[in-house]
C-alpha positions in Angstrom: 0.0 0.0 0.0 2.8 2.3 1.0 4.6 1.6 -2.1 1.2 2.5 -4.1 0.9 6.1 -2.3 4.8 6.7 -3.0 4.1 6.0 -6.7 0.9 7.9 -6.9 2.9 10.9 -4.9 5.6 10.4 -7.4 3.2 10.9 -10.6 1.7 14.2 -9.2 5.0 15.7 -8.6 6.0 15.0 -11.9 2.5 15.8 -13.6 2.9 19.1 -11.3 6.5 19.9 -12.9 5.7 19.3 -16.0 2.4 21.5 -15.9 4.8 24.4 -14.9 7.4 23.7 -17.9 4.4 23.5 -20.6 3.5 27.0 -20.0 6.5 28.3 -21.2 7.1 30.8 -18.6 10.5 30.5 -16.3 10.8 30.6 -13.1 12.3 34.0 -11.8 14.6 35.1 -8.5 14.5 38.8 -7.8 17.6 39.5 -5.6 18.0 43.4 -4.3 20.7 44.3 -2.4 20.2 47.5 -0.4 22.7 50.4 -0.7 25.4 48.2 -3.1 27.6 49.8 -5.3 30.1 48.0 -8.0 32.4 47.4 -5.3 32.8 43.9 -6.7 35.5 41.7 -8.3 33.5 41.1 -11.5 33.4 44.6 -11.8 37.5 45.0 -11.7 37.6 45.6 -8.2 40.5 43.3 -7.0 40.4 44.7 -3.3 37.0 42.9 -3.1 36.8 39.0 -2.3 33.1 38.0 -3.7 33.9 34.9 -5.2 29.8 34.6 -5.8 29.4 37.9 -7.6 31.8 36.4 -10.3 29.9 33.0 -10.5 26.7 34.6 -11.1 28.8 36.6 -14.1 30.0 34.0 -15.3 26.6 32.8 -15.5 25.3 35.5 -17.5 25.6 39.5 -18.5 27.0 41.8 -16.3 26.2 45.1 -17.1 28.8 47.8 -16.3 27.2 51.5 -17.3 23.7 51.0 -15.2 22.3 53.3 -13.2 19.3 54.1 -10.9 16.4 56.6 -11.6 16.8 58.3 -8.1 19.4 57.4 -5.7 17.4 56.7 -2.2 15.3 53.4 -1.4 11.9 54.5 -1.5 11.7 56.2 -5.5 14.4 53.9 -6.8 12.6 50.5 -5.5 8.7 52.0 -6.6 10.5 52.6 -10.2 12.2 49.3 -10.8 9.2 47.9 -9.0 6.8 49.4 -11.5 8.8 49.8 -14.3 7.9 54.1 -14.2 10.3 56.6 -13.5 9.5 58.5 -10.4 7.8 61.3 -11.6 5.3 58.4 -12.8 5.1 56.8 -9.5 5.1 60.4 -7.7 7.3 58.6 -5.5 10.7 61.4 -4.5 11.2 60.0 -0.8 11.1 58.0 1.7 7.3 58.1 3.0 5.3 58.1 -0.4 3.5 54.8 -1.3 3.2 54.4 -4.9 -0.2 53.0 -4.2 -1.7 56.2 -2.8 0.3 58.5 -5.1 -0.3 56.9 -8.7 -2.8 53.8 -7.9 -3.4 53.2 -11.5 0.1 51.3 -11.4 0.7 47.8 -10.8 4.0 45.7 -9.8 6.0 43.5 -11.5 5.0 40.5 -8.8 1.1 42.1 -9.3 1.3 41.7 -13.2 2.6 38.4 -13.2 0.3 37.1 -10.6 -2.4 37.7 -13.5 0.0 35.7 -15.8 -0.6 32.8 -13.4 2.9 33.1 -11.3 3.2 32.6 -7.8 4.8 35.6 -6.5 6.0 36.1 -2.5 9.5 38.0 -1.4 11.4 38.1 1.8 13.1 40.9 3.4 13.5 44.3 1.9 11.8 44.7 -1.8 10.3 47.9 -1.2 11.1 50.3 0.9 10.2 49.5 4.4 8.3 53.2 5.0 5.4 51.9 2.8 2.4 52.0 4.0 0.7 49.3 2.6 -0.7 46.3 4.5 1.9 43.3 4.3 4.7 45.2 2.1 2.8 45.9 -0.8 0.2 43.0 -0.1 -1.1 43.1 -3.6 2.1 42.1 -4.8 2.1 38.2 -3.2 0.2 35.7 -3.7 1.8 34.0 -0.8 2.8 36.9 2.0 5.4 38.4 1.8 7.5 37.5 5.0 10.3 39.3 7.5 11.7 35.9 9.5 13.0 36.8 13.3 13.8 33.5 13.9 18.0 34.6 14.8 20.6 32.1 15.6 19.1 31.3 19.0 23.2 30.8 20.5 23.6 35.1 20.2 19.8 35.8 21.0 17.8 38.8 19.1 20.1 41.5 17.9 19.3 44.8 19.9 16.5 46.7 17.9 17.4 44.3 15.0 20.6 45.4 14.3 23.5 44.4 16.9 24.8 41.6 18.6 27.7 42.6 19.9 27.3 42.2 24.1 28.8 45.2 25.0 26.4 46.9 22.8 23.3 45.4 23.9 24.1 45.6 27.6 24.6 49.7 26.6 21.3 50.0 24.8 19.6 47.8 27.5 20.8 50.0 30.0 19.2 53.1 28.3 16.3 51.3 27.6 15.7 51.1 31.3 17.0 55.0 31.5 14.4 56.5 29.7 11.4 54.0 30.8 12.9 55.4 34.6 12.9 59.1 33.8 8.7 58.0 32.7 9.2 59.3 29.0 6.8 58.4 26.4 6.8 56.3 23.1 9.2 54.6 22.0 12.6 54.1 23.5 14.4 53.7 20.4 15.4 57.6 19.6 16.4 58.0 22.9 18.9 54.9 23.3 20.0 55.9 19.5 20.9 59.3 20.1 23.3 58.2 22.5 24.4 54.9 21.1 24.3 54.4 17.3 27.6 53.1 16.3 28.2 53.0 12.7 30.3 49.6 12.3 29.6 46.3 14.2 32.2 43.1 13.8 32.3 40.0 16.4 32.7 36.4 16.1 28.7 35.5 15.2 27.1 33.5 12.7 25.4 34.7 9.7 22.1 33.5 10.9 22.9 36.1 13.8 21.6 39.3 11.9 18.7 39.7 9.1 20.5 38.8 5.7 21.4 35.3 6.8 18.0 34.4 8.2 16.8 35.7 5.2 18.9 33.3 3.4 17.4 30.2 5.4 13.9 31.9 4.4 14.7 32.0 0.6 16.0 28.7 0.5 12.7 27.2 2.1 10.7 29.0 0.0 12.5 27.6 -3.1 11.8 24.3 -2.0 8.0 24.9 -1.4 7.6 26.9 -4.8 9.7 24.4 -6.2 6.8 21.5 -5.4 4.2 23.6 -6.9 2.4 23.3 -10.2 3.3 27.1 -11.3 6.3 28.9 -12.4 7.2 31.1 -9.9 8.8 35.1 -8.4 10.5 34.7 -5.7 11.9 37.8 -4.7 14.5 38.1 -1.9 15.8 41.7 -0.5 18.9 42.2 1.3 19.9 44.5 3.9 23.4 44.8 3.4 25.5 46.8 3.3 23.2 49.5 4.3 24.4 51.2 7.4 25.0 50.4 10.1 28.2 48.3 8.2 27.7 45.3 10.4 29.0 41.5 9.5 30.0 38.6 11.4 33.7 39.0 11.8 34.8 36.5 9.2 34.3 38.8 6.9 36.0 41.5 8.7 39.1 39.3 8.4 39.4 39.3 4.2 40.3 42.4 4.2 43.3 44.6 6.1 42.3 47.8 7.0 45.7 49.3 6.7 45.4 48.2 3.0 42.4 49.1 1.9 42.2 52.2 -0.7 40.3 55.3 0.2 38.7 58.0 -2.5 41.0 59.3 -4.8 39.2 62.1 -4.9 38.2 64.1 -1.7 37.8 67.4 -2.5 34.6 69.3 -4.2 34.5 69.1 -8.1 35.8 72.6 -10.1 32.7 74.2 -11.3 30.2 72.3 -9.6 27.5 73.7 -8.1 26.6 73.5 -4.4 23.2 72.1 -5.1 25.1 68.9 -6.3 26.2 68.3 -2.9 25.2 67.1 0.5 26.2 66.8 4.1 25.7 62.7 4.4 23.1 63.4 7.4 22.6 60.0 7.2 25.9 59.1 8.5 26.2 61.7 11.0 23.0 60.6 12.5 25.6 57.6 14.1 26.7 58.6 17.6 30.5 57.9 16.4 30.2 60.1 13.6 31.0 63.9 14.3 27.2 66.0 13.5 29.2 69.0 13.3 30.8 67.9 9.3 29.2 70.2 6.5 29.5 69.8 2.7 33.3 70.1 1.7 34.6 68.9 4.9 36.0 65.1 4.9 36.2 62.8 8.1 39.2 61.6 9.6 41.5 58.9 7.7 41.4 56.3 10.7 36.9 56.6 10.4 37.1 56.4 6.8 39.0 53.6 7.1 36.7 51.8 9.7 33.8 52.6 7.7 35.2 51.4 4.5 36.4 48.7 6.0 32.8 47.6 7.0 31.3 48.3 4.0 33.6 46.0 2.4 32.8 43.1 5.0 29.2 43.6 4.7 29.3 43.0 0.5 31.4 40.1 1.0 28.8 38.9 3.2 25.9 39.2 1.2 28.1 37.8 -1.2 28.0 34.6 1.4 24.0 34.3 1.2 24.3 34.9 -2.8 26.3 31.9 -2.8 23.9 29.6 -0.8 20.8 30.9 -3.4 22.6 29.8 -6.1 23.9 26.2 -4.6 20.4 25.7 -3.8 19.1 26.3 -6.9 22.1 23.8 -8.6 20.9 21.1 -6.2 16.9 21.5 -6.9 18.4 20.9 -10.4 16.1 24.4 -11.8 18.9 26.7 -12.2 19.2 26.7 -16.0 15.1 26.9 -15.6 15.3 30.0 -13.6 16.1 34.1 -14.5 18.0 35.6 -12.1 18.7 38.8 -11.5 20.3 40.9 -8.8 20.5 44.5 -8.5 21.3 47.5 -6.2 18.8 50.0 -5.4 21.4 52.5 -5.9 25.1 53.3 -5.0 27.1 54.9 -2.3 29.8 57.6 -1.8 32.8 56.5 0.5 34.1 59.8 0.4 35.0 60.7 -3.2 33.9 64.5 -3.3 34.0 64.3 0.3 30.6 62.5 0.5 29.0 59.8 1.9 25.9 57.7 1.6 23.6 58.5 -1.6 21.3 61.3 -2.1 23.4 63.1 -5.4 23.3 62.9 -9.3 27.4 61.8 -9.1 28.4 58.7 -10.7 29.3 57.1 -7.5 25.1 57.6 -6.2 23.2 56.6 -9.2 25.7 53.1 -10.7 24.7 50.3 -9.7 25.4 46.5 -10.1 22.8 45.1 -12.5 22.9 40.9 -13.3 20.9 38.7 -15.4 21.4 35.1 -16.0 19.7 31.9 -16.7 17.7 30.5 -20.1 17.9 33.2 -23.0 21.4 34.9 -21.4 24.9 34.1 -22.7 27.4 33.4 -20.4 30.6 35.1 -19.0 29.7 38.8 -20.7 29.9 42.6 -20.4 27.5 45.2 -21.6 29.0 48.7 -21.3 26.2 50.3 -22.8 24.1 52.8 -20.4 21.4 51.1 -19.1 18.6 52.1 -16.6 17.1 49.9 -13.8 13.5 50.4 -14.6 14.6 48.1 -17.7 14.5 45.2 -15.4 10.6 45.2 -15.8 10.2 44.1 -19.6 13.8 42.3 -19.7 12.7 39.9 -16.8 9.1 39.8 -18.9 10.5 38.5 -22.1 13.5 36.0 -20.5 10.6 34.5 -18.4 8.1 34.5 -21.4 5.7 36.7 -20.5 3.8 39.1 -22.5 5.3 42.6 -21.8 3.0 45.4 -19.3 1.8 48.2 -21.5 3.1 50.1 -18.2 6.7 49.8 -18.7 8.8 53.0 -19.7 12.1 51.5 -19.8 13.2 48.8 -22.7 14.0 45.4 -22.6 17.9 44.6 -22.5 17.7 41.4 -24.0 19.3 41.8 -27.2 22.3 42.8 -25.4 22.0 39.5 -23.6 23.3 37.2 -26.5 27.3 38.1 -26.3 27.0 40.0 -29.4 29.0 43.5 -28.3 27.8 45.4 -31.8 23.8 45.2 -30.9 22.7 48.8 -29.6 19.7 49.7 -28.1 17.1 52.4 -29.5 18.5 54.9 -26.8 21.5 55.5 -26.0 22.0 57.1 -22.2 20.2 56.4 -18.6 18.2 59.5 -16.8 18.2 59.5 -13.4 17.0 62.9 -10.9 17.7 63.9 -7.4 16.0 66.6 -5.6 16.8 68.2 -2.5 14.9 69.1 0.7 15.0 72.2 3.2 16.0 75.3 1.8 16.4 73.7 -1.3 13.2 71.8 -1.7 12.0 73.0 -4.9 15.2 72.1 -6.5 15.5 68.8 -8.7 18.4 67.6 -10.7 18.1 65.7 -14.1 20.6 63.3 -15.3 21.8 61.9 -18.3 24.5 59.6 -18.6 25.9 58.4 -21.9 28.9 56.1 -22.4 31.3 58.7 -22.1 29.4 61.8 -20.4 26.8 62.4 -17.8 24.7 65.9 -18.1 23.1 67.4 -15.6 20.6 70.1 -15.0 18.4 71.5 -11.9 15.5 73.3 -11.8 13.7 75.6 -9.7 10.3 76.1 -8.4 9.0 72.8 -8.1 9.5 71.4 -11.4 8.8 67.8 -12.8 9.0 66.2 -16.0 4.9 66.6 -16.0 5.3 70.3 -16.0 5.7 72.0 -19.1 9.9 72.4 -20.2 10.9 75.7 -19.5 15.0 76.1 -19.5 14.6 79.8 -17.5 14.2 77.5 -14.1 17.3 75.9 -14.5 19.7 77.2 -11.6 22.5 74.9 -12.1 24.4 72.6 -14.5 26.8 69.7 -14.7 29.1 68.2 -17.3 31.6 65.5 -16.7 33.9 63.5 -19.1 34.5 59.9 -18.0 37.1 59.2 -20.3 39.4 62.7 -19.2 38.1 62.4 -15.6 36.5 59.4 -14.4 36.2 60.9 -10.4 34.3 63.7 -11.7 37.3 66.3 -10.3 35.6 68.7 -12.9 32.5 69.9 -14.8 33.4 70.9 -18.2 30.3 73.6 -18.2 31.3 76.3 -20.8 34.9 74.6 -20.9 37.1 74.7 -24.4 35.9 71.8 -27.1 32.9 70.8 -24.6 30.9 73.5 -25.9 29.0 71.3 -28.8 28.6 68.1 -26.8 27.2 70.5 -23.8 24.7 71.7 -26.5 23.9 68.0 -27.7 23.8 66.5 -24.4 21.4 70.0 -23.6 19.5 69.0 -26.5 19.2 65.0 -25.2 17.9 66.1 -21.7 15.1 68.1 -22.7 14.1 65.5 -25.6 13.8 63.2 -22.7 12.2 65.1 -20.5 9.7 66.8 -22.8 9.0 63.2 -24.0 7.6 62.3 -20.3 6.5 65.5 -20.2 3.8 64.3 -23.2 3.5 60.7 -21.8 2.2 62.0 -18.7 -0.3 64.4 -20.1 -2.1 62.9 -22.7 
């Protein structure tokens, strides 16, 4: 009898496989990695050890000029998300839900739930200010989920985040500081604003902190997903290496500090303007991290160090759980049946131009690491042609065979996928925008970046690419030449021999702009 039910069980696992293979579609894994710049060794960086960066390149295409549409979490992750640019989704910070602000869109996992996928993520796939129900519950069929189960030999890290004792008996103690002194709400402000460090390395486990329990998740949820009878989206979001730069010391030991190479560049570009800079409040906010550091000013060598430091054993890390995705996938046997692709939601100063963090229109802000692999990609190749990350959307749509969204505003990058280095693509730079707040909150930038040059404008009193062009509200512009100047030491604005490509570059922006511009009000 038992040997009857095995057989039986055994047919409708096959009959199930097969019913996902007949429809054509492929299976898909969706892997964001928050705050990650090209700090990589498939990306020529031979101070980096991520030995699984380079086998997912060797899998497939790595492209090598991509950039973000707006360098912060919350646009960037609604455009890739919806395959809009953020003057689409409406989405220019870190509180807006697409949802509320343009609720005729629909996601990626949303569309291709109708195409009869199973979608679900873990971890962070939007930003984690949204305010929808379940992050983004119309995006899952099965929920989206956030694990807490930690390594139970280190206990739950303090507010999430650390694990280090010493650390936790601190915040602990401040805890109980502020619940004496009867204060209301939460505790969490108070204990940060006197202990917030920036870096965090002791002898734990990965499963001690968020992206390795994330990693146990994902690899469950490939095996459930795996048993079903429907192609499936699995999408799996990172934390690392956002700040705090925190990693199990192991990976803390690749690398020696005293070694490690800081910015070339540390000073603010000639001819810049000061609308194209920030004071990295985001770092300062860290109680080891001096408040009192303003635009132009740089930190000390020994902190830049430390921080860089981190930031280097937090990729390599991530580059741990990357590796365990993908020898899960070789042992379920469904990774030549599966599209991959990986991506940052944008990338991060370490003090070039004496910034840090995001938040600018500099090359070092808006490039990204952008991966594809799996059935319709070539192996082992480089596209240097500017791409955008809202072209994610129809790529991943025609490598899983799936009808493309009507929605979508970037292109699919597929013909570039087939190793063939002369096929170009219909345009021929990535736009990106940046806006600023306080003073300056009626101030956006507009970027174009082209193979060799990235352009730049901002504009005044409150304008979007919705609003009619009007080149009077322009306050400030950029021009940089990658193949003279890769660390941006210079805008060549009204420079010697720039003066036709700044016209045709001029002439590109507000093409593109006045393009959305009639997109958005027909």
């Amino acid at each position: 009898m038992k040997k009857i039910i095995l057989f039986i069980f055994i047919c409708l696992v096959g009959s199930n496989n097969v019913s996902a293979q007949e429809t054509g579609k492929r299976n898909i894994l969706f892997i964001a990695v928050d705050d990650l710049k090209p700090l990589l060794s498939n990306y020529g960086e031979s101070q980096m050890k991520t030995p699984n960066f380079d086998r997912l390149a060797e899998m497939g295409v790595t492209f090598t000029n991509a950039h973000v549409q707006y360098a912060v979490c919350g646009p960037s992750r609604a455009s890739v998300m919806t395959g809009t640019y953020p003057d689409r989704t409406k989405v220019w910070d870190l509180h807006t839900d697409f949802r509320k602000s343009a609720p005729d869109l629909i996601s990626m996992p949303e569309y291709l739930i109708s195409q009869g996928y199973e979608t679900t993520g873990i971890g962070k796939i939007y930003h984690k200010g949204s305010s929808s129900p379940g992050h983004d519950g119309k995006s899952w069929s099965i929920p989206h989920v956030i694990p807490q189960d930690f390594d139970p030999k280190y206990g739950d890290p303090a507010f999430n985040t650390y694990q280090d004792p010493e650390t936790k008996a601190k915040m602990e103690k401040l805890t109980q500081e502020f619940r004496d002194k009867g204060k209301k709400g939460g505790a969490r402000g108070y204990v940060f604003d006197r202990l917030k460090p920036s870096t965090e390395s002791v002898d734990v486990s990965d499963e001690a902190y968020l992206d390795g329990i994330y990693t146990k998740e994902a690899i469950k949820k490939l095996n459930m997903l795996n048993k079903g009878t429907k192609p499936f989206f699995l999408a799996v979001g990172y934390q690392k290496p956002h700040l705090p730069f925190i990693a199990p010391k192991k990976y803390w030991e690749l690398y020696d500090r005293e070694e490690i190479e800081l910015a070339e560049f540390q000073d603010l570009a000639e001819g810049t303007p000061r609308i194209a800079y920030h004071n990295f409040g985001e770092l300062r906010s860290y109680s080891d991290i001096d408040d009192d550091l303003d635009v132009g000013d740089r930190i000390d060598e020994a902190k830049q160090r430390e921080l860089i430091h981190g930031y280097m054993a937090a990729v390599s890390y991530i580059d741990a759980q990357l590796g365990k995705l993908l020898d899960e996938l070789d042992r379920l046997g469904i990774t030549e049946d599966t599209v991959i692709v990986l991506w940052g939601d944008h990338g991060f100063h370490l003090g070039d131009h004496t910034e840090w963090c995001k938040h600018s229109n500099f090359e070092q802000a808006t490039r990204i690491p952008f991966m594809f692999a799996g059935p319709g990609v070539a192996k082992n190749i480089r596209s240097d042609k500017p791409v955008e990350l809202l072209d994610a959307f129809p790529s991943i749509f025609e490598l899983a065979g799936v009808e493309n969204s009507p929605q979508a505003e970037g292109v699919s990058l597929v013909p570039l996928m087939d190793g063939d280095d002369s096929t170009s693509l219909e345009k021929i730079y990535a736009a990106s925008q940046y806006g600023r707040g306080g003073k300056d909150k009626d101030k956006m930038g507009y970027t174009i970046r082209t193979d060799r040059y990235r352009y730049t404008e901002w504009y005044s009193e409150g304008y979007r690419s919705y609003d009619k062009y009007d080149k009077d509200l322009i306050v400030g512009k950029e021009l940089y030449d990658y193949q003279k100047d890769p660390n941006e030491t210079r805008s060549y604005i009204g420079k010697k021999n720039y003066e036709d490509i700044q016209e045709e570059l001029q002439e590109k922006l507000q093409d593109h702009l006045e393009q959305l511009n009639e997109k958005y009000n027909e």
